[in-house]
N, C-alpha and C positions, 0 to 999 in steps of 0.2 A: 375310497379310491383317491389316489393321490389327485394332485392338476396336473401332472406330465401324461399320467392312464386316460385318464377324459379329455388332453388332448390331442393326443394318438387316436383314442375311437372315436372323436368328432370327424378327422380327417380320413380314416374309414369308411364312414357314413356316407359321407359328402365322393367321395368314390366311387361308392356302389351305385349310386344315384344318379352320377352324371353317367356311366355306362347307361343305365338304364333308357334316360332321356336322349341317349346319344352324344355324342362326341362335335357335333356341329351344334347345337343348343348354345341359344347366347346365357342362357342361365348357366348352364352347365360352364363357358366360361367364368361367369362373375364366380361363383362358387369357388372352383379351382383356383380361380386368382387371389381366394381372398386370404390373406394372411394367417398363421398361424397366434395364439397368442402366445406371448414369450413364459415361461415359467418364473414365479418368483424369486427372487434371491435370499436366500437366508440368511438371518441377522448375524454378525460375529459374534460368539458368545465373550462375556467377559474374562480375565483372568482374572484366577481365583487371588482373593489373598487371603494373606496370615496376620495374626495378632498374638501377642503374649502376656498371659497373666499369672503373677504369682500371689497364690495364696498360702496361707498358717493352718493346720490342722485343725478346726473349731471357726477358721473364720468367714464370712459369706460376702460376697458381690454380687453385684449387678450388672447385666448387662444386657444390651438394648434387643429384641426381641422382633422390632418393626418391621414386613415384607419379607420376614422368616416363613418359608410354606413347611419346614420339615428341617429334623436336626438328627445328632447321631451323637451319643461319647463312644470313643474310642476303647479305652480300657475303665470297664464297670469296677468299681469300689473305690477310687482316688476321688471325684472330686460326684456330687448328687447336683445333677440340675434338672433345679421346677420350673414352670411356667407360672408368671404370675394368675390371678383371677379374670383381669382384661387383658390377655396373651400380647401385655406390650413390652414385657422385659423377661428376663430369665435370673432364675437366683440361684449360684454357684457357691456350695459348701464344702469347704477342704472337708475328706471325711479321711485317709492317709497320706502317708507322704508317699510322693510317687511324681510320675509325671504322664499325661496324657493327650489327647488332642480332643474337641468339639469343632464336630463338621455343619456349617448352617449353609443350608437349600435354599434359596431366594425366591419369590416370586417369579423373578427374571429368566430365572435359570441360570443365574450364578452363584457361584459356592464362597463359602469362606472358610479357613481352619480358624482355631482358636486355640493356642499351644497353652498347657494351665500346668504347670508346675506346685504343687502343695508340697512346705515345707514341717517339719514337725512342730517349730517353734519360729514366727514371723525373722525374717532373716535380718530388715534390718535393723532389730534388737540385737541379735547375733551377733552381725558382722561391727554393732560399738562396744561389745563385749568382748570380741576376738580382739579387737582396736585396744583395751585397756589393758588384757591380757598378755600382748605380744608386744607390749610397749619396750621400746629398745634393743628388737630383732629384726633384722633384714626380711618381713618376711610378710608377706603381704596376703590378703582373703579375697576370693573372684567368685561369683557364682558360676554356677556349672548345670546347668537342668534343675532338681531340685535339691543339690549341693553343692556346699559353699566347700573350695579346693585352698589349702594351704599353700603357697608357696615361696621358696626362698632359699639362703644358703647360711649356715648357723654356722659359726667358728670352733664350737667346744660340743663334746658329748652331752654334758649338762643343759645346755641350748637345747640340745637336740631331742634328749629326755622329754624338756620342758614344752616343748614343742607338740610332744606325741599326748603327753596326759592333757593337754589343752583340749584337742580333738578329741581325746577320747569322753571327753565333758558332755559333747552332742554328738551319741551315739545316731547314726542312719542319715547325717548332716552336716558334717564337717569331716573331710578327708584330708591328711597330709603328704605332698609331696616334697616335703621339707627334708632339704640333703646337708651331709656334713661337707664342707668345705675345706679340698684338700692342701696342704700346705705350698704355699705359694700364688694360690688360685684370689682373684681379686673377687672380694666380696661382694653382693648384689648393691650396697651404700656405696661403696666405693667406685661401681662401676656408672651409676648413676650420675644423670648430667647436672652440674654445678648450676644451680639457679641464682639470676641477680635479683637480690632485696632489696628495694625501694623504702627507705622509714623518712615520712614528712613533719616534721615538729613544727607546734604553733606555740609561740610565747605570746600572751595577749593579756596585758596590765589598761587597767582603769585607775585614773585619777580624779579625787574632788576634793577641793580646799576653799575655806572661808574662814575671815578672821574679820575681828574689829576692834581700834581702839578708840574708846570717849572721856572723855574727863579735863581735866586740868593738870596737869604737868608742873611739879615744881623742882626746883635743883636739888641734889643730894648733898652741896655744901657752899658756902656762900665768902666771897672775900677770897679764896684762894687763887692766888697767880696774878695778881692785882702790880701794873706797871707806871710808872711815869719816867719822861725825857725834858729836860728844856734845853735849846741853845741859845747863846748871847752873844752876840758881834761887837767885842770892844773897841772896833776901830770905827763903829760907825755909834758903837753908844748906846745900840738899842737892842730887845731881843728879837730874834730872827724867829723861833716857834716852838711850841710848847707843847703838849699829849700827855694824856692821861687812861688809861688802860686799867677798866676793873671787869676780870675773869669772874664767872660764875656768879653772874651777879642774880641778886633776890628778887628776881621777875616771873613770873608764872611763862608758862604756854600752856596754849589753848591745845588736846590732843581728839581731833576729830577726824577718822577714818576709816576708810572699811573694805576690805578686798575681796572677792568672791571668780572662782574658776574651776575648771577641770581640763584632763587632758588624758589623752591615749594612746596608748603604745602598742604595735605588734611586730613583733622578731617571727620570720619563717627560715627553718635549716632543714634542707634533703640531704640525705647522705645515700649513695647505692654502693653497694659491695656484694660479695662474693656472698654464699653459704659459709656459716662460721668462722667465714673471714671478719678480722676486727676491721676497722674503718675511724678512720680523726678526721674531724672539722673544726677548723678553726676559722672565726669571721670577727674582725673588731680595729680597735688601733690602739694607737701608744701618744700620750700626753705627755712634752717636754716641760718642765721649769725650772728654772735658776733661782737655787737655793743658796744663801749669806750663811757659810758657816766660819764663823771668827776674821781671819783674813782670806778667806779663799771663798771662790763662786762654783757651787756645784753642780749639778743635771741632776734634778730630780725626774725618772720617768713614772707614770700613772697606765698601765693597761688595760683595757675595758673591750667589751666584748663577749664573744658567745663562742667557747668551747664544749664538743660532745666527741664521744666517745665512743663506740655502739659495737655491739658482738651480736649478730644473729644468726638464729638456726633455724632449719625451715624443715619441718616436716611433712612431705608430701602425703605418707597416709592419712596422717589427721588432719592435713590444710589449717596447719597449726604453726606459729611462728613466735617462737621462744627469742629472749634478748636480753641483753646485758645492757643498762642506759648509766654513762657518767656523764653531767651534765653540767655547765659552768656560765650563769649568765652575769654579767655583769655591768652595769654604766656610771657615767659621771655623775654627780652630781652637786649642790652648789656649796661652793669652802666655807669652814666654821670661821663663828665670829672669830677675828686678831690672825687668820689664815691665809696667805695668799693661793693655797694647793687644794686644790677640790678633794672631796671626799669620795668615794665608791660605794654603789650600792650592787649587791651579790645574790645572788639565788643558786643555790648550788643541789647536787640531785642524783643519788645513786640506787638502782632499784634493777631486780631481775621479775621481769613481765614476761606471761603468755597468752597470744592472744591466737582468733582464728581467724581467714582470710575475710574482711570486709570489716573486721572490728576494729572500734575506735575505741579510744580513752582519755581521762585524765590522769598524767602521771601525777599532778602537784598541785595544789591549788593553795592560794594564800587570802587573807581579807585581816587587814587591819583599819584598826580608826582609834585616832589619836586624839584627846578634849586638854586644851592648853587654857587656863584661867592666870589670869594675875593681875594683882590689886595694888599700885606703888603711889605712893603720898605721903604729905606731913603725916607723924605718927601721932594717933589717936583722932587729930581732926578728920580724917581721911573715913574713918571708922563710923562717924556719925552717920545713922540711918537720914536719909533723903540730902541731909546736907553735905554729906562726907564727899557727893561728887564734885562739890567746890573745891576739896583740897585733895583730892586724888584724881589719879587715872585709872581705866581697868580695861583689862585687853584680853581678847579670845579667840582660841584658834584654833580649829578642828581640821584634821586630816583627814582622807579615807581611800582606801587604796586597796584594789581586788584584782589578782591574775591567778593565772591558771596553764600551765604546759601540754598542749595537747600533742599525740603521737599516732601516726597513720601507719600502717606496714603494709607493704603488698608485695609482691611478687611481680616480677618487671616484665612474664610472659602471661600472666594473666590481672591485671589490675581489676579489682572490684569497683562497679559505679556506687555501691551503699558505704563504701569505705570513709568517703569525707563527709557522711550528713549531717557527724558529730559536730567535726568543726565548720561546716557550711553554717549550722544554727548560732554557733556563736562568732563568727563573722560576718552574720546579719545583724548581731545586736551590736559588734565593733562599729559596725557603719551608723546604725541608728541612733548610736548613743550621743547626747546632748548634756551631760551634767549631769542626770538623775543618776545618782549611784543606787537607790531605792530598787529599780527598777531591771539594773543587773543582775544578772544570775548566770555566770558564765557555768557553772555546775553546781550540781546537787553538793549542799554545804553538811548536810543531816546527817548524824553518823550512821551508818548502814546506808546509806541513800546511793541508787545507782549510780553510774558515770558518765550516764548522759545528763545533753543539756535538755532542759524540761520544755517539752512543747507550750 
């Protein structure tokens, strides 16, 4: 008996009762007066929900089992679910492809569905195989319950051929709705909205240099250029001054010194432009000098800087970003002996890269080191073991010098944060760096070796 039936007959009771006692009974009032008790309110049940799980023919899941009182599959033969041993999970077996629900009963008295989709072959193996397959056609793959639907608009019958034997590859799993496109009709690329490409390049050179020279210094010729003057004042009788000037004369020097440094460079260029649209950056300047040729003064100019070049293409099914890189770096640097005009140093760079949305690279890298020895003195004394430094000098100079072009791409409506970790890593060793070129490793130098910087 519900609580609304027992308290209906309590108040019946209590009724029959005060009749009996009488109607003037102070009981028989308190009785009558006394309140009924209210009926319970029932709890809201929850609403139900739904989940979706897609499995492969042969493959098994898990899923949680806990304050489950009672379940149901929907359509028997698609997918087998057991209860584990300690009924605290369930294991679901694609057994075909199909699609069905599992209903779980709660404890509470709330439901859930479970929408389970088993496909014949795991889809997204599929769907990077439809991906290599259809590479170069407007025409895109979507799942659909448990198949994956073609779609798109193909230009030629041949397309459209190509299109149907594709499908026909994954029988009971891959459907085409793939149409010939009638002439004049704008194609599904074409009709597609124009994305801005963002490409961030890093130029980032290390330097380190030491040299020293010791010894004794002597002239390479003696007596040459040797001058004298006198003048005489006849009117006073006597001579006014006299000089004598001997060039290159046979006196040694002493050559003791020693130089030691490093230094570092980083060039950053963004360029953003269209899909397939090309894009120029130009960043640098122009060095004037006045050059002596015979009787006239001319304007020598010197250009230094960083030109690029960039073509990119962006493909949204594969979040793939193909490019064309010409690349032009260039600086001053210091004029050769008997020069008054600086020289130029160059790095130049043409290469077609593909990469996918958050990848970084190295386009270039360079590492040289240069070992400068020279031994100048009387000949033969100069040659003597332990003595020879009395009559010669000897000077040494090592160069060493390491960059490397790094290149970021993204997409200006969705930027990846993994995109710069590349060159984040070697922009902390830019900062760090103190001299040790040992210690550099702007990238992997090893042939095969990947194109990150090494943790």
């Amino acid at each position: 008996m519900t609580a609304a039936g027992r308290a209906r007959l309590l108040r019946l009771g209590l009724g029959l009762w005060a009749c009996l006692v009488g109607p003037g009974s102070a009981a028989a009032g308190l009785l009558l007066a006394a309140p009924a008790h209210a009926e319970p309110k029932a709890e809201p049940k929850k609403a139900p929900t739904t989940e979706d799980i897609t499995l492969a023919v042969g493959e098994t899941l898990t899923l949680s089992a806990r304050g489950v009182r009672n379940y149901s599959v929907g359509v028997a033969g698609i997918v087998d679910v057991t209860l584990t041993s300690d009924a605290s999970q369930f294991v679901l077996i694609g057994k075909a492809p199909g699609s069905t629900t599992l209903l779980l009963i709660r404890s509470d008295g709330s439901q859930s569905t479970v929408s389970v989709a088993v496909f014949a072959r795991p889809p997204g193996i599929v769907e990077k195989e439809l991906a290599d397959l259809l590479s170069g056609l407007s025409v895109q793959a979507r799942r659909v319950g448990p198949q994956l639907v073609l779609d798109g608009l193909v230009t030629s019958e041949a397309d459209l051929r190509r299109v149907q034997q594709i499908a026909s590859l994954y029988p009971a799993q891959v459907t085409s709705l793939v149409q010939l496109s009638e002439p004049g009709t704008i194609s599904a690329a074409a009709a597609a909205v124009r994305s801005l490409i963002r490409i961030d390049f890093y130029f980032v050179q290390y330097d380190k240099n030491s040299s020293y020279q010791v010894g004794v210094g002597w002239p390479d010729s003696v007596g040459r250029g040797a001058t004298a003057s006198y003048a005489y004042d006849f009117l006073a009788g006597a001579a006014q001054s006299a000089t004598a000037t001997v060039a290159s004369q046979p006196l040694p020097r002493l050559d003791l010194a020693a130089s030691r440094g490093w230094a570092k460079v980083i060039k950053q260029a963004t360029v953003i432009t269209n899909n397939d649209a090309e894009a120029t950056y130009s960043n640098g300047g122009e060095q004037n000098f006045s050059v002596n040729t015979g009787l006239t003064i001319g304007l020598e100019r010197i250009q230094f800087g960083t030109d690029l070049t960039v073509l990119p293409h962006f493909d949204a099914s594969k979040s793939e970003i193909s490019m064309r890189v010409v690349a032009d770096v260039s600086d001053l640097s210091s004029a050769a002996s008997g020069s008054s005009l600086p020289g130029r140093v160059t790095s130049k760079l043409t290469t077609h890269v593909s990469l996918k949305l958050g990848q970084s690279l190295v386009l270039s890298g360079i590492r040289t080191q240069s070992l400068t020895h020279s031994n100048t003195g009387l000949p033969g004394l100069s040659e003597i073991p332990l003595l020879g430094i009395l009559f010669g000098s000897r000077a040494h100079v090592n160069l060493e010098t390491e960059g490397a072009i790094f290149v970021v791409p993204s997409v200006v409506q969705s930027v990846p944060d993994a995109a710069a970790e590349l060159v984040q890593a070697a922009l902390d060793r830019f900062e760090a760096y103190s001299g040790d070129m040992s210690g550099v490793k702007a990238y992997d130098r090893r042939p095969g070796g990947g194109a990150g910087v090494p943790r």
